[in-house]
N, C-alpha and C positions, 0 to 999 in steps of 0.2 A: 825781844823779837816775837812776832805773833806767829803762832804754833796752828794748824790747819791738819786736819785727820781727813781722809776721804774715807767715800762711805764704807768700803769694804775692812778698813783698818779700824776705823768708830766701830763697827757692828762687831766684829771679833773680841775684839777691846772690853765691852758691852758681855758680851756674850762669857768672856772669861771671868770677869767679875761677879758675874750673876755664879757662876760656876764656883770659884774660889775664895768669895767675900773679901772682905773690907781690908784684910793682911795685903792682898793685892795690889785692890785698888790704890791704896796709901804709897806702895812700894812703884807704880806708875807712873803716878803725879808726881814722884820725887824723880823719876827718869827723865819726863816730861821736863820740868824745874828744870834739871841739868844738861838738857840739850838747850832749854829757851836762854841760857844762859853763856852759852858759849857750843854755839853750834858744829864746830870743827871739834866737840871732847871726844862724839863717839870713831872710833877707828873709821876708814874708809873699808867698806865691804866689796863690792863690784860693781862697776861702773859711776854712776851717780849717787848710788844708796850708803849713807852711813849705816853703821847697826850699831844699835845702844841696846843693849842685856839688859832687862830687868833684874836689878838684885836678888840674889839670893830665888830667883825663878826659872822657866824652861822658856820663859818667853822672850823676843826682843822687840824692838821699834824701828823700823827701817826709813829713813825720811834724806828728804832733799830737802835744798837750799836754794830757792828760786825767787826773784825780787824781795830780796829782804824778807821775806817768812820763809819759814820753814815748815816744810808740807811733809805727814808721815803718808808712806802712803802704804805700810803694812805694820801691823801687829801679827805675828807669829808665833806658834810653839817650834822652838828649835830640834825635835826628836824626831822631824823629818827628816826627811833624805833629803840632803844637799840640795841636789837636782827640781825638787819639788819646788823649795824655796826659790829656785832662779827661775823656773820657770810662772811661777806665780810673781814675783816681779819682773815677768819680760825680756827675761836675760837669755834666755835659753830661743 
């Protein structure tokens, strides 16, 4: 299934790598991998958004399921307040 990042989830994404190097990046693309691969693995979070946790990280992947691709539409660090996180996907 083809995978689709919007800009703001790319640029984070991007920005955290740059931040944390290559242990990261590696430990993404195998999240990435195991959502493109069975898109219902990660939990349902709220409303439309799965979240899939990066391994052994603070960060997770939040993405829908819309015409057959799968669109993230945020990369996050989890040490936020709840509340931030929903309101930055739209929930709040």
């Amino acid at each position: 299934m083809e995978i689709n990042l919007l800009w703001g989830a790319q640029n984070d994404l991007l920005e955290a790598c740059r931040r944390f190097g290559e242990p990261l990046h590696e430990k993404i693309d195998r999240a990435l991998d195991l959502i493109r691969e069975n898109s219902e693995l990660a939990p349902l979070y709220k409303g439309q958004y799965h979240r899939k946790v990066v391994f052994r990280s603070c960060f997770a992947l939040y993405d829908t399921v819309e015409g057959g691709r799968i669109i993230v539409g945020a990369f996050l660090d989890q040490r936020q307040d709840p509340k931030l996180i929903d309101r930055w996907l739209g929930l709040e």
